[in-house]
N, C-alpha and C positions, 0 to 999 in steps of 0.2 A: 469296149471292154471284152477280155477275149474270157468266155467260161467253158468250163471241162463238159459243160451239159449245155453249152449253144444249140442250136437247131441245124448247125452245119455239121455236127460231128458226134453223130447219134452211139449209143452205144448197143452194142454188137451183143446177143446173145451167148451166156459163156458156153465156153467146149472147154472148160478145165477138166480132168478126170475126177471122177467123185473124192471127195478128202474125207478120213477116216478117225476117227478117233482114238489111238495110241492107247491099249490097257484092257485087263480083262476081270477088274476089280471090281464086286459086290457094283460100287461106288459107281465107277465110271458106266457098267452095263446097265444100272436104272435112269444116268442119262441119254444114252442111246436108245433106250425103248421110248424112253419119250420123245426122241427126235424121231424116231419112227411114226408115231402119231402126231402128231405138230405139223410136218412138213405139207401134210395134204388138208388142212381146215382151213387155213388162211388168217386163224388171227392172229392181235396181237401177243407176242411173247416177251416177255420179262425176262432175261437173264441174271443173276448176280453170281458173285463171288469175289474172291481177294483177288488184289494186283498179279499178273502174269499166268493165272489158274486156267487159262482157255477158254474163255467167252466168244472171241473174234473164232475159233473153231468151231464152239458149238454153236453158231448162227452160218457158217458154212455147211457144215453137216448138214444142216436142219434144211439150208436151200436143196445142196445136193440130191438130202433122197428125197424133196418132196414133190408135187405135182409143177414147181414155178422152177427147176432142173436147168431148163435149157431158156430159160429167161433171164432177165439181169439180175446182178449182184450188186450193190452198190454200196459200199460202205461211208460211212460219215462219224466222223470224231468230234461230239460235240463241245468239247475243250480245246478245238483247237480254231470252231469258228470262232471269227471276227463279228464281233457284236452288230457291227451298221450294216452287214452284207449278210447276215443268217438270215433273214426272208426271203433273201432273194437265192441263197444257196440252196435252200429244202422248196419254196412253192415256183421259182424262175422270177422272170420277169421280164416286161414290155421296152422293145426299144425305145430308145429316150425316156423312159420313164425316171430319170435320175442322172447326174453328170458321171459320164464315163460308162453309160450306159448303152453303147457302139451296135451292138446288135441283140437282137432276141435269145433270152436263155429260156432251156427248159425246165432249170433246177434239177433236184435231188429226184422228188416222188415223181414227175412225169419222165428222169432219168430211169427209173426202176419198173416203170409199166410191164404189168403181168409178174413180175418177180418179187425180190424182197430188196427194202429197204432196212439197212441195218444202221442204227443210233447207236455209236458206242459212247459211255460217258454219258449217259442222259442226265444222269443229275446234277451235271455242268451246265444246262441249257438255262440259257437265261429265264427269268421268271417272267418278263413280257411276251415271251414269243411262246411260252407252256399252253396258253389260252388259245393260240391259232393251233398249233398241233393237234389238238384235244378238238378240235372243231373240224379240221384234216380227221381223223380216224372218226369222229361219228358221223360228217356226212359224206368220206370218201371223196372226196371234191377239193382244188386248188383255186387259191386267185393269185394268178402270177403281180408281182408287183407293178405299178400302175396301170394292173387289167382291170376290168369293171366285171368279165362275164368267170362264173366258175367254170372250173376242167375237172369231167372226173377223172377219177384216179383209179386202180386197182393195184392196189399193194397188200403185200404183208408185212406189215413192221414188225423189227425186231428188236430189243431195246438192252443197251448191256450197261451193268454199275456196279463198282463196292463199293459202293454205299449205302446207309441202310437208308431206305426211303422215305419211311415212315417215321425216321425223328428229322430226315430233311420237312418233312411235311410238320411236322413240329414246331422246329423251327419256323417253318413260314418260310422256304427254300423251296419249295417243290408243294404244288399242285397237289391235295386231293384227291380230285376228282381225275386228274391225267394218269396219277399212281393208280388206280383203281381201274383204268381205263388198257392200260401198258401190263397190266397185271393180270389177262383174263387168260393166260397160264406161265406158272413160275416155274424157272426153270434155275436148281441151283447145281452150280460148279465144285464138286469138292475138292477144297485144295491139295495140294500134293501128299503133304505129309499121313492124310488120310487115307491115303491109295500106294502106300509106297512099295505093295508087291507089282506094279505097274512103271516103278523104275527102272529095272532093266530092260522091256523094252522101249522105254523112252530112250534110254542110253544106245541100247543098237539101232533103231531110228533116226537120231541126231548121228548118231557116230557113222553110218553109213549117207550121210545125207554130205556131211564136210570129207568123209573118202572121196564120194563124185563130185563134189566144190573144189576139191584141192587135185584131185586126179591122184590119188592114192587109192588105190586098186586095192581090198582086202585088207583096208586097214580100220581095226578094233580099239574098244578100250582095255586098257590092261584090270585083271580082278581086280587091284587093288583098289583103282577108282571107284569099281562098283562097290566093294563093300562101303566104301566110303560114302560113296552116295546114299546108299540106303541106312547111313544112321546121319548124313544131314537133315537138318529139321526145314530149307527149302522155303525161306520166308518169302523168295520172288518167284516161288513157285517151278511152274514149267518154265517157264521164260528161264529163270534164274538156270536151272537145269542145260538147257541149250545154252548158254553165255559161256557156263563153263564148259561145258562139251566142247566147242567151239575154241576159246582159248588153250584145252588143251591139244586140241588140234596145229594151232600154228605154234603153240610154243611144248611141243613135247618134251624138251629135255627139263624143264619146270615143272615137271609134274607135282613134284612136291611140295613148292610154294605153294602152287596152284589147290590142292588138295591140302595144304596146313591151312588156308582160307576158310573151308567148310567147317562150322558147327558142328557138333555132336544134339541131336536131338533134349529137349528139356523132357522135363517129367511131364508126361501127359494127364491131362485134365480125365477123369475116367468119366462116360456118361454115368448123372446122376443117378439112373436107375439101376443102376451095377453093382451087382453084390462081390466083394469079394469071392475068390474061389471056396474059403475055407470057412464065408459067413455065414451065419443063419441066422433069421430074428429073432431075438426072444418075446417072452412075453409081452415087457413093457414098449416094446415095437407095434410100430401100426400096421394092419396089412388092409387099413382103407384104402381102395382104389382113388376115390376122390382126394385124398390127403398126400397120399403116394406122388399123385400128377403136376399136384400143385407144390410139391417140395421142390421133383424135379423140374420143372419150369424155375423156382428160384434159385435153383444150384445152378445150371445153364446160364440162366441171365448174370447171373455172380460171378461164374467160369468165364465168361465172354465181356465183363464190365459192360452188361447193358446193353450189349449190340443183338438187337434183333436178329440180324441175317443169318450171326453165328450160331444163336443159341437156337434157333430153327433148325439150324445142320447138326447141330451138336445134337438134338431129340431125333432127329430124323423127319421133321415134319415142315408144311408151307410156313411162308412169312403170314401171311393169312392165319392160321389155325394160331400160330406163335402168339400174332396180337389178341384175339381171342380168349386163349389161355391166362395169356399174363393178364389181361383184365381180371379174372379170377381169383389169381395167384396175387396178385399184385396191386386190387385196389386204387392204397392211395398213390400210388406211381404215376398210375393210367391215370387221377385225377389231375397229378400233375403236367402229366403232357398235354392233357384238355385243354388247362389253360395256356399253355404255352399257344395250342392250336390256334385260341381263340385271339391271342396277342404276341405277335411275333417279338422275338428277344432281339432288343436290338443291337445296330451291327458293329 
């Protein structure tokens, strides 16, 4: 069995040039200071955010400026392993230890030695194999498959998902104690729409990227797209943003379909704690702080239909502080997810 992580075909410390993160919004520059500290501790980090928002970025970033630079990179989608072979993709495994098993693999974590491993889609990861990972990060140690003896390890995991973890753990999908473990700093992606003075230079970044893909020397987007971009509402995010960049590139005389495609932006949700410009309280208004916090936690949670990760971004605060709050706020809610914790809803 021939693997990308054999012992014949070791991987090579990267020499890519550092990757940057595109934007100079409120938004995007509090997640770059914190890849500025992350890159050099070594632990575990949490990413989330919506589909195409740049998670797989911010987990390069995060290698690039930290101390594991010029060590490997290694990426893994955990929705795209094959269930019989994910043990032996993330810890290796022993020749013959299984049919088709032709030579010694190193797997994933002894692939990424000194650097970082990055888990995208983690809470794809099947539920039997949550329990060995969780055992990989607290004693840093592998047993390749039909090994007897541990291998340490020295990695930095990094872990990317939209989804909220904590009704997977609800559910009885995902781990506890691994969530808690993947969590010992979160790192959230603010989707597009959030940051959209940071569109234009997405748009000259893409659009100069398919100029030297296509060999079109000094070729732009026209205003029009840009206005247009900045009142789409961007439900695939960045991604979505480069897709279309991209098709307007090979089919420029389309621009129009192309650009009749995009949305106009919906009415946005304001954060709860948002006075209109021309509000004021009156008297029979509360200026309790405690009352204050816990309104806006149920206006959030209300905004977001219940999704933790949003209604976190949406306050500005951790998924952490989020559950917290809404225990508060939210009582008998949080009683209900208890039970659910304690008795998974079946499938």
């Amino acid at each position: 069995m021939n693997s990308a992580f054999s012992s014949k075909s070791p991987i090579e410390p990267t020499r890519d040039p550092v990757p940057r993160l595109v934007g100079t919004s409120p938004a995007i520059q509090r997640v770059e200071q914190t890849i500025a500290r992350v890159g050099n501790v070594g632990c575990p980090v949490l990413v989330t955010g919506e589909t195409g928002s740049g998670k797989d970025e911010v987990a390069r970033a995060i290698h690039a400026a930290g101390s594991r630079a010029l060590r490997p990179f290694v990426a893994i989608n955990c929705a795209g392993i094959v269930s019989t072979l994910a043990e032996s993709l993330l810890f290796g495994h022993e020749k013959g230890s299984f049919t088709g098993a032709d030579e010694t693999s190193t797997g994933a974590f002894r692939a990424a030695e000194g650097g970082i491993l990055f888990l995208d889609e983690i809470g794809e990861l099947a539920l039997d194999l949550q329990p060995k990972l969780l055992r990989v990060l607290e004693l840093r140690e592998v047993v390749p498959v039909g090994g007897t003896r541990p291998v340490k390890v020295d990695v930095q995991v990094i872990a990317a998902t939209n989804r909220d973890l904590h009704r997977e753990v609800a559910a009885g999908r995902f781990r506890e104690d691994l969530l808690y473990r993947l969590n010992t700093i979160h790192m959230v992606v603010p989707p597009l729409r959030e940051r959209r003075d940071d569109i234009p230079q997405f748009a000259a970044h893409f659009a100069a990227d398919c100029a030297e893909r296509f060999d079109r020397s000094g070729w732009t987007l026209p205003d029009e797209a840009i206005r247009r971009f900045m009142e789409h509402s961007w439900p695939g995010n960045v991604r979505e943003l480069r897709q279309t960049i991209l098709r307007i590139a090979i089919f420029e005389d389309r621009l129009e379909e192309i650009l009749a495609e995009l949305r106009p932006l919906p009415l946005e949700v304001k954060p709860a704690t948002a006075l209109a410009p021309e509000a004021k309280p009156t008297d029979s208004e509360t200026l309790n702080l405690d009352d204050l916090r816990r309104d806006a936690v149920r206006r959030a949670l209300t905004a977001t239909e219940g999704h933790y990760g949003r209604a976190a971004a949406l306050l500005g605060i951790s998924a952490k502080t989020m559950t917290k709050l809404a225990a508060e706020a939210c009582p008998g809610e949080q009683a209900k997810r208890g039970r659910r914790r304690r008795k998974p809803l079946p499938r």
